[in-house]
C-alpha positions as CSV (number, residue, x, y, z in Angstrom):
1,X,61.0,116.9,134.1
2,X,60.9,119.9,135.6
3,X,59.0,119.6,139.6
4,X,59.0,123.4,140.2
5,X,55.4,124.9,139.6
6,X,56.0,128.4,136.9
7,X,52.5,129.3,137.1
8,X,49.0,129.1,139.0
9,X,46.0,129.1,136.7
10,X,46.5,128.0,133.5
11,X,47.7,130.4,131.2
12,X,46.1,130.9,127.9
13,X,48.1,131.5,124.3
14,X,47.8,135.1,123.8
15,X,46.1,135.8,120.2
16,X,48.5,135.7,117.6
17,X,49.0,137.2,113.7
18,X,50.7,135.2,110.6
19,X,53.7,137.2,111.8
20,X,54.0,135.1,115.1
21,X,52.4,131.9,114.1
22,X,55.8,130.6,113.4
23,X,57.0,131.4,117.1
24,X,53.8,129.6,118.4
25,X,53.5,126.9,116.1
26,X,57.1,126.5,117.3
27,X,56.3,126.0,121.2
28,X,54.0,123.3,120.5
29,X,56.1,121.2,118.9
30,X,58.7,122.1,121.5
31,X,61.0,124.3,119.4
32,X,62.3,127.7,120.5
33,X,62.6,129.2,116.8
34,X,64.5,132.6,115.7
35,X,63.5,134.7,113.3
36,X,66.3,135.3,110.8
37,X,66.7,137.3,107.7
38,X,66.4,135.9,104.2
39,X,68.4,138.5,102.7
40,X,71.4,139.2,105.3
41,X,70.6,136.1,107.8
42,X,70.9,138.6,110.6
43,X,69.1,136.7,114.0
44,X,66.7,138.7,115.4
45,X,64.1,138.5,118.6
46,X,61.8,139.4,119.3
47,X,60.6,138.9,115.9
48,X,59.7,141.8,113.3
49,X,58.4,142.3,110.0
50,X,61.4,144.3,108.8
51,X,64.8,143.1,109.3
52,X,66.5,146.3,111.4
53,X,69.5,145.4,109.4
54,X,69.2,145.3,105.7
55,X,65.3,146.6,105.4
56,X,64.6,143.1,103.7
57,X,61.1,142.1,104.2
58,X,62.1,138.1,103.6
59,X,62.9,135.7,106.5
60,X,62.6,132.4,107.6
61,X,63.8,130.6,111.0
62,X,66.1,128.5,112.6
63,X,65.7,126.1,115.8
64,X,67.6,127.4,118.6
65,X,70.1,124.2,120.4
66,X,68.8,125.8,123.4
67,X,72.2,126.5,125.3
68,X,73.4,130.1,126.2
69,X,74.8,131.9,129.1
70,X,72.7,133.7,131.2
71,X,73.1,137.9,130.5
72,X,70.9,138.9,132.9
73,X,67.9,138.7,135.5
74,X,65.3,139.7,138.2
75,X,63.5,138.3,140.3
76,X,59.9,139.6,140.5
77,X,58.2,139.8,144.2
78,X,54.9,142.1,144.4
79,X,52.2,140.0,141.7
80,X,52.0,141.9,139.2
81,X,50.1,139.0,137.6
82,X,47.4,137.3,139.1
83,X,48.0,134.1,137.4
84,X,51.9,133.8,138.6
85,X,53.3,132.6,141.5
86,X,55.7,134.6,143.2
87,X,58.5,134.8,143.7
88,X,58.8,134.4,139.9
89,X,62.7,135.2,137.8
90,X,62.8,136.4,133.9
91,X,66.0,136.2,132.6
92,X,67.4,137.5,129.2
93,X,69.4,134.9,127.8
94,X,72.2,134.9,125.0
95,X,72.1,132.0,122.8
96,X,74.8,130.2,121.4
97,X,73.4,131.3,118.1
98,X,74.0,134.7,118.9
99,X,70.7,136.4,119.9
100,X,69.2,136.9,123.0
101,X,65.9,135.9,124.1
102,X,63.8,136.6,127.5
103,X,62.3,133.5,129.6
104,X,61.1,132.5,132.8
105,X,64.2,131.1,134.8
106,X,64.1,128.0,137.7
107,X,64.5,128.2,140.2
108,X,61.4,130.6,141.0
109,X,63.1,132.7,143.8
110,X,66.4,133.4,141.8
111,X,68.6,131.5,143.8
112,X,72.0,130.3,142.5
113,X,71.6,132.3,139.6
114,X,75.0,134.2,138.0
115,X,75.5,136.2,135.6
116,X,77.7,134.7,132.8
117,X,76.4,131.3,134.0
118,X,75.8,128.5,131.2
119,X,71.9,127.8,130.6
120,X,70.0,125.3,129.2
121,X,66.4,124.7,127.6
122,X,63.7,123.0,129.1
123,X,60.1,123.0,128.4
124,X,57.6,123.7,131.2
125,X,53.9,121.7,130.1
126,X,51.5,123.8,131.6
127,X,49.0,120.8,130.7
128,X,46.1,122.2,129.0
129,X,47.8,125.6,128.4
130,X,50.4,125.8,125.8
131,X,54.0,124.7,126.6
132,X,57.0,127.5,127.8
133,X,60.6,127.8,127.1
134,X,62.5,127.9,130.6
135,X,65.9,128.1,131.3
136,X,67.8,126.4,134.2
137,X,71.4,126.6,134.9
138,X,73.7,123.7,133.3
139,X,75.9,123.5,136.8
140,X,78.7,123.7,134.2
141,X,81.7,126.3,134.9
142,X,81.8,129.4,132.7
């Protein structure tokens, strides 16, 4: 259960097209699906309607595990969003499937973040908004 508030206001699900249903559909049910070619099965995120690889217009998806190690990060302090609390860390994240993806990180303020650092999934229920894949750090050595 995650104790640290992500957000003020609730946040609303951005409007959406048949090309990104899959994505959202995927959040509520608490899946953190990637986009992956039905021709080559190259991975890719964010998701497109061309795969950059092979040109194939096919694809289907795959449920991330979740794990990674963490690539990258900030940490945001002027709002640049009204609705988010700040301090407030995005992080790009490598999955163990071989992609990357960007999420909000906990802590909020950054701290004991590393580079290189095992992550994990969690899902951060913004009660009558939709739900948000978060990353935390495993405590695990790289």
């Amino acid at each position: 259960m995650i104790t640290e508030s992500l957000h003020g206001p609730r946040r609303v699900r951005p409007a959406t097209t048949d090309d990104a249903s899959f994505w959202w559909d995927g959040l509520e049910r608490r899946e953190l699906r990637i986009q992956r070619c039905g021709a080559c099965a190259r991975l890719r995120h964010p998701f497109q309607v061309r795969c950059p690889g092979c040109g194939d217009l096919g694809w289907d998806w795959l449920v991330a595990s979740g794990s990674g190690s963490l690539h990258s990060f900030v940490v945001y302090h002027e709002p640049i969003l009204s609705e988010t609390l700040y301090p407030y860390t995005v992080g790009l994240v490598d999955l163990a499937e071989g992609t990357r993806v960007i999420a909000p990180m906990l802590p909020n303020d950054g701290s004991g973040l590393e580079v290189g650092a095992p992550v994990r999934l969690v899902w951060y229920d913004d009660h009558d908004g939709p739900v948000w894949p978060v990353f935390v750090p495993t405590g695990g050595a790289r």
